[in-house]
Residue frames relative to the residue before (quaternion, step in Angstrom):
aa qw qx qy qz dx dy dz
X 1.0000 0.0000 0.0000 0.0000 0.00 0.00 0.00
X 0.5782 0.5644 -0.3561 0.4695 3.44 1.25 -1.20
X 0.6769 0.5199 -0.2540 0.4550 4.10 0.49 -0.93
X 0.5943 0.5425 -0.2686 0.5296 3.63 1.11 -0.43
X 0.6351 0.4848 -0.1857 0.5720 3.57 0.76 -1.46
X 0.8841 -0.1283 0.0412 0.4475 3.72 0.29 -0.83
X 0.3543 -0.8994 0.2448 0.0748 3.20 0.21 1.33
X 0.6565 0.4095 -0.0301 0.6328 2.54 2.12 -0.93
X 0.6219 -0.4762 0.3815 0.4909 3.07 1.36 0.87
X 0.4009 -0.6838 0.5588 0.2437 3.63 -1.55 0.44
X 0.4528 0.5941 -0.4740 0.4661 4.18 0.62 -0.04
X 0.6785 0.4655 -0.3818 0.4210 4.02 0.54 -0.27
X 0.7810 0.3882 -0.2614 0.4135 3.78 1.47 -1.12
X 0.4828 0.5932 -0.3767 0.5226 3.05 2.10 -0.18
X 0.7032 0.5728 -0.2145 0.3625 3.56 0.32 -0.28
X 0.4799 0.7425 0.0424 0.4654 2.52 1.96 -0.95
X 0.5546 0.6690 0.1756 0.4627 2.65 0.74 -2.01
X 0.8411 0.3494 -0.0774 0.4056 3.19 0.10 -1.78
X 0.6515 0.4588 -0.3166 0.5146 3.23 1.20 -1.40
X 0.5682 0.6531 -0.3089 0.3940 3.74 0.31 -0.81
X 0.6253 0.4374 -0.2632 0.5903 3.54 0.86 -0.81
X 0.7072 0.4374 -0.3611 0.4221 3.46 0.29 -1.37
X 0.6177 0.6504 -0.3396 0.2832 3.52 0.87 -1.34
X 0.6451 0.4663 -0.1797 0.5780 3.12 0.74 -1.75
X 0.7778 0.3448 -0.3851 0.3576 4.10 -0.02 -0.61
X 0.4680 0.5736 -0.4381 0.5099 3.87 1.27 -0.33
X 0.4296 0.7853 -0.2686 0.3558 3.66 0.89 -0.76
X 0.8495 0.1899 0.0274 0.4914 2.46 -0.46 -2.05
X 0.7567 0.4267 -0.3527 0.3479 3.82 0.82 -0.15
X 0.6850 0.4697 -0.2631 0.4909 2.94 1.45 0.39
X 0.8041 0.1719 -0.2009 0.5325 2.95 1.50 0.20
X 0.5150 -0.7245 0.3875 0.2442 3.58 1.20 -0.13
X 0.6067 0.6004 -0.2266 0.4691 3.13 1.87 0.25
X 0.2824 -0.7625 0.4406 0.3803 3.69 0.34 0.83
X 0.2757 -0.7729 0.5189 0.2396 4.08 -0.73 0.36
X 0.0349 0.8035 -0.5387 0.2510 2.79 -0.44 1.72
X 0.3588 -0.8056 0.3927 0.2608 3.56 0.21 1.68
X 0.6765 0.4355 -0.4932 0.3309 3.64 0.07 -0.50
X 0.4541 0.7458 -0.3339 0.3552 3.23 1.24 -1.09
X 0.8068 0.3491 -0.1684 0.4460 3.39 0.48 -1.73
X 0.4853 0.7085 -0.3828 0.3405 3.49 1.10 -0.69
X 0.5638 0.6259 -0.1600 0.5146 3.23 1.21 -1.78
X 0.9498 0.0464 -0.2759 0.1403 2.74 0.29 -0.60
X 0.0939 -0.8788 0.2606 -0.3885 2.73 1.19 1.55
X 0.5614 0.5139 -0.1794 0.6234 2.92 1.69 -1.67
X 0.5254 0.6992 -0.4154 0.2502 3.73 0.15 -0.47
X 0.6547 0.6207 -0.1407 0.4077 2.99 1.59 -1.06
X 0.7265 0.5426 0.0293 0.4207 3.05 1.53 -1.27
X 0.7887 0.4167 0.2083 0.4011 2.89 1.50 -1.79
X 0.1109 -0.9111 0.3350 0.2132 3.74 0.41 0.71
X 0.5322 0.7326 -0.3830 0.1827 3.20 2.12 -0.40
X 0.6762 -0.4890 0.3434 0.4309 3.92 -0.40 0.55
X 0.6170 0.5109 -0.3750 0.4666 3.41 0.46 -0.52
X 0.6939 0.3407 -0.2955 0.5613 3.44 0.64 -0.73
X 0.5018 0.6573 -0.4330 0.3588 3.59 0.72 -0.72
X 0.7408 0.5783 -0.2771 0.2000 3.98 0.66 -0.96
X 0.5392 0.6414 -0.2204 0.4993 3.07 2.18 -0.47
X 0.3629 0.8119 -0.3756 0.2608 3.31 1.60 -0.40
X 0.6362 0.6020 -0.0740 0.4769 3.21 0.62 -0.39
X 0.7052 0.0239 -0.0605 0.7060 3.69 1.03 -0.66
X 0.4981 0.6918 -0.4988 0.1568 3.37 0.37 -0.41
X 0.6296 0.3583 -0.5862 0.3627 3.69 0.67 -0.06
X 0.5929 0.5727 -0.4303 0.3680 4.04 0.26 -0.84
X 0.5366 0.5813 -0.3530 0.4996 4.04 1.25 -1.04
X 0.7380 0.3893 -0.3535 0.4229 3.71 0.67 -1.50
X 0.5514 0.6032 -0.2988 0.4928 3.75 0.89 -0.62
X 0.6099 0.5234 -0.2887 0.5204 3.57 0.87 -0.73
X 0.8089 0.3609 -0.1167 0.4492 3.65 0.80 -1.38
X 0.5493 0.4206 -0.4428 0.5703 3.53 1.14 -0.16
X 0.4345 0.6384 -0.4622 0.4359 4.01 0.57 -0.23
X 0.7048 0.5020 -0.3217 0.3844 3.04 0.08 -1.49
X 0.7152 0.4420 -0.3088 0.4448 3.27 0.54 -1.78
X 0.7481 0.4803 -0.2207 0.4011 3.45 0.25 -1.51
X 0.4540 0.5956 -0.4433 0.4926 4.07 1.22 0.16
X 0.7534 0.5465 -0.1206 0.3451 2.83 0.74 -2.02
X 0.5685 0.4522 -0.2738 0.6303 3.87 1.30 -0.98
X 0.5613 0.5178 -0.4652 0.4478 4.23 0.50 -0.58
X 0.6362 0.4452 -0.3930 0.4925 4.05 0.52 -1.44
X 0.6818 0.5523 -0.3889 0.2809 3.33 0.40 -1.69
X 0.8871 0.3339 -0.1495 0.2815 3.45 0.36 -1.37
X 0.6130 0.5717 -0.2141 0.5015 3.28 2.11 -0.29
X 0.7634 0.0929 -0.0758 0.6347 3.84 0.69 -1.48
X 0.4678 0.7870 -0.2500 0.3153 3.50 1.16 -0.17
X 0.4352 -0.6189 0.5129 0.4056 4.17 -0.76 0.51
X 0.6682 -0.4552 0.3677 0.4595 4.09 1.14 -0.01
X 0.6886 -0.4659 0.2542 0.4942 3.64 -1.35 0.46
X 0.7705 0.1704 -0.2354 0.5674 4.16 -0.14 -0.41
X 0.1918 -0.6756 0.6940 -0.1588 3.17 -1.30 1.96
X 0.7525 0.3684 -0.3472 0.4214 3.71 0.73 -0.05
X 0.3170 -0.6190 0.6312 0.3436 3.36 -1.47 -0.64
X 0.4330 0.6471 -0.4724 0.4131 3.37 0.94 0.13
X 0.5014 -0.6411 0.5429 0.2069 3.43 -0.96 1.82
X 0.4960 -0.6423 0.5034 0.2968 3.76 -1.31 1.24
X 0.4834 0.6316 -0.4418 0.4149 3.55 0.86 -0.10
X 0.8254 0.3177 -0.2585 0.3886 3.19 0.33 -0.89
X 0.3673 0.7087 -0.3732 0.4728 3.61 2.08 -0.47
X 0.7522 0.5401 -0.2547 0.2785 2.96 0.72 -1.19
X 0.6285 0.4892 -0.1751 0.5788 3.19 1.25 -1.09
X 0.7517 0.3700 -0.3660 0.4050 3.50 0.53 -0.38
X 0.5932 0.5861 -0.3348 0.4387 3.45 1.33 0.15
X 0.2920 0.6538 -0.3712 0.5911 3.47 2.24 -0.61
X 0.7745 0.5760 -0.1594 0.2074 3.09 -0.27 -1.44
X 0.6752 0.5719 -0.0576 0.4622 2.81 0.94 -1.67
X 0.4550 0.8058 -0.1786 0.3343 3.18 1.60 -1.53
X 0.7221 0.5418 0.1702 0.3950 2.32 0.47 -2.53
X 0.6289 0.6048 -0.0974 0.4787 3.30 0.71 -0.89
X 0.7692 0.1527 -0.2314 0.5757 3.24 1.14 -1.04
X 0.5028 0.5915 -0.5146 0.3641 3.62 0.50 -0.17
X 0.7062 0.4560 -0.2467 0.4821 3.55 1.17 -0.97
X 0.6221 0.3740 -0.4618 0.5097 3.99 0.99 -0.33
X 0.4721 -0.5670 0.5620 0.3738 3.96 0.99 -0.49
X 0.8712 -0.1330 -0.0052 0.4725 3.67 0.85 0.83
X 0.3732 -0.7564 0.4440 0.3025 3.70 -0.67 0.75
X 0.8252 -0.3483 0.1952 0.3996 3.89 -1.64 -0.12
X 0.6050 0.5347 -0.3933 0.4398 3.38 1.32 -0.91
X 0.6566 0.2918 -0.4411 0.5377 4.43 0.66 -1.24
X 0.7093 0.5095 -0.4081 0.2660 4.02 0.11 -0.91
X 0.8359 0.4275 -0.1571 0.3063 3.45 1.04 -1.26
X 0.5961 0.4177 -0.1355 0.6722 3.01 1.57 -0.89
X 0.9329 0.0547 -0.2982 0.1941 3.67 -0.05 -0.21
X 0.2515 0.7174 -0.3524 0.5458 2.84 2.63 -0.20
X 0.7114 0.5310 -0.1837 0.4221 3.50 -0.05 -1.08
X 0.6645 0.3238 -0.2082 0.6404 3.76 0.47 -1.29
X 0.7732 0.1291 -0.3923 0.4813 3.84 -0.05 0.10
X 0.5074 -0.6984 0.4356 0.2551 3.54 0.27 0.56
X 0.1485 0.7115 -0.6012 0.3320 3.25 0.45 1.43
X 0.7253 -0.4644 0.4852 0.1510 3.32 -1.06 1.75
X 0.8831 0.1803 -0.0374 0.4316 3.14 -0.64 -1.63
X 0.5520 0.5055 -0.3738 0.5477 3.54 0.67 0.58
X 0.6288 0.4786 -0.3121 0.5274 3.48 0.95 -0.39
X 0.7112 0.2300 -0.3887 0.5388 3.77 0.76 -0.65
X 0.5259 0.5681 -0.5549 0.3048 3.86 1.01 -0.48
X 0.6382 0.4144 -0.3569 0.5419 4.07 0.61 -0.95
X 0.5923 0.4136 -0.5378 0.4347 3.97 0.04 -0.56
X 0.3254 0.6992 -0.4052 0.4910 3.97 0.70 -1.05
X 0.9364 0.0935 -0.1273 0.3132 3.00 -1.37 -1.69
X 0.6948 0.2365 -0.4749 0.4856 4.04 0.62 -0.27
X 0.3602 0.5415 -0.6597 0.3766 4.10 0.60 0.49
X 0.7943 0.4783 -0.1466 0.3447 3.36 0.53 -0.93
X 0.7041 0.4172 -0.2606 0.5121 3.29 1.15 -0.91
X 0.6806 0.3927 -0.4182 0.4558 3.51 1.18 -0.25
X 0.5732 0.5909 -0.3780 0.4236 3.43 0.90 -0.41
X 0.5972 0.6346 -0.1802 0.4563 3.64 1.34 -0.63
X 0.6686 0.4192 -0.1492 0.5958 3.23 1.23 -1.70
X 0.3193 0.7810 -0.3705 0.3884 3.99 1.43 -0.16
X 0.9060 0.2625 0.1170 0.3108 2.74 -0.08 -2.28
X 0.4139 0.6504 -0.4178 0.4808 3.02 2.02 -0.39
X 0.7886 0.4079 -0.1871 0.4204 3.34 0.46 -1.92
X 0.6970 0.5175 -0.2865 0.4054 4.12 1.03 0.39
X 0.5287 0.4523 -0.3421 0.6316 2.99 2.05 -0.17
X 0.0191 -0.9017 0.3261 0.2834 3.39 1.16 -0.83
X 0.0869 -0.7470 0.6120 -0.2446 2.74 0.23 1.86
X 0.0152 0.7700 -0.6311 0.0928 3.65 -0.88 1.29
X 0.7702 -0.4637 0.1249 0.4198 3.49 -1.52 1.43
């Protein structure tokens, strides 16, 4: 059962895991700002965009944009170093594509994605973070369901 759950062994999601916490708590104690990737993405748009909404990030938005290129530029380091290289899926970029729309979409409409709801919503016991993460794996298993009954493969 253990080999199923973590294929890759468990010491990678612990580690994992760990850094994520630390990340997100260096954050918030250094800035007061819960770290929440979609959040920072957004605000991104600031740069671009004069409409007020984007306008509030003004202020942090260069350290956020530095935050979000990380992410990517972490993620391309595993890929190309302990990683199988940059494309790990068979899933057609079309449909990536859309599911990243989605996904998009998805968080603008929960008011934040898994990393501000799950990881710090959650760790400060915030209410509305608890049904916002119940939500997304209600959905994502219910989703990953019907995929695998229509059977629709990458």
């Amino acid at each position: 059962m253990s080999e199923m759950l973590f294929p890759n062994g468990w010491l990678p999601y612990l580690v994992g895991g760990v850094l994520i916490g630390l990340g997100t708590a260096v954050i918030y104690l250094t800035t007061a700002i819960p770290a929440g990737a979609s959040t920072f993405l957004e605000s991104t748009l600031s740069y671009a965009s004069d409409r007020p909404r984007f306008q509030k990030y003004r202020g942090s938005r260069d350290w956020r944009v530095v935050f979000s290129v990380a992410i990517v530029l972490g993620a391309a380091a595993y890929a190309f170093t302990l990683g199988d290289g940059p494309w790990t899926t068979d899933v057609q970029p079309w449909r990536l594509a859309v599911g990243g729309l989605l996904v998009g979409v998805g968080t603008r409409l929960g008011k934040g994605c898994t990393s501000g709801h799950g990881v710090c919503g959650i760790g400060s016991g915030s209410r509305t973070s608890l049904v916002g993460v119940a939500t997304f794996v209600a959905v994502a298993v219910g989703t990953a369901q019907l995929v695998a009954a229509l059977g629709v493969s990458p």
